[in-house]
N, C-alpha and C positions, 0 to 999 in steps of 0.2 A: 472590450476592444474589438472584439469581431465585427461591432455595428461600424465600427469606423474603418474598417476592411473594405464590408460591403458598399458604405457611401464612397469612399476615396473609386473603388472598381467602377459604382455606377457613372462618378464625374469623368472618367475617363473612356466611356462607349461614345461610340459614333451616332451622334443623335440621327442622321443623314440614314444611316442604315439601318438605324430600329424604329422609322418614327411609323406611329400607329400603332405598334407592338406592346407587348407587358415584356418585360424582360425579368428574370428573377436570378438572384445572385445567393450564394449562401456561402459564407464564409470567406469571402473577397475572390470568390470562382463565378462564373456567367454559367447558370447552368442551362439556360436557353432563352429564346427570345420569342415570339411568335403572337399570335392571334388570340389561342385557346389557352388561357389563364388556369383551368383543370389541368387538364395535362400537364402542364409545366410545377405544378401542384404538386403534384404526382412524383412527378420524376425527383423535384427537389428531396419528397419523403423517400424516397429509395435509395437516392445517394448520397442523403448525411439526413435518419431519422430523428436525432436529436435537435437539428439547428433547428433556428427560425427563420426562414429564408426572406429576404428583403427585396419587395416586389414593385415594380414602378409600372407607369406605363407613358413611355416616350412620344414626348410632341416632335410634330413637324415642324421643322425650323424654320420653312419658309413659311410657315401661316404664322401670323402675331396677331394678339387681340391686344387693343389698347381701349380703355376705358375714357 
């Protein structure tokens, strides 16, 4: 059930304000957003060692690719 924590939290970010970013979520919490995908690694193993944290990395909405 936690995995559907983390996706329901992820559909609900501001794609506008993370785009370009990895954002990582662990347990339906945002535990940061940013550039540097270690770090954020990092921090998730600090503040819940056992989870498996759920890691995206957000497009910009205003670019579309179409096929």
């Amino acid at each position: 059930m936690k995995r559907d924590a983390n996706w329901q939290r992820y559909l609900t970010l501001d794609a506008g304000k993370y785009a370009g970013k990895y954002v990582v979520i662990v347990a339906g919490h945002l535990v940061g957003a940013g550039r540097n995908l270690r770090k954020l690694l990092d921090l998730a193993r600090k503040i819940a060692p056992r989870e498996i944290p759920f890691v995206a990395r957000m497009r910009d909405p205003k670019k579309v690719c179409v096929y």
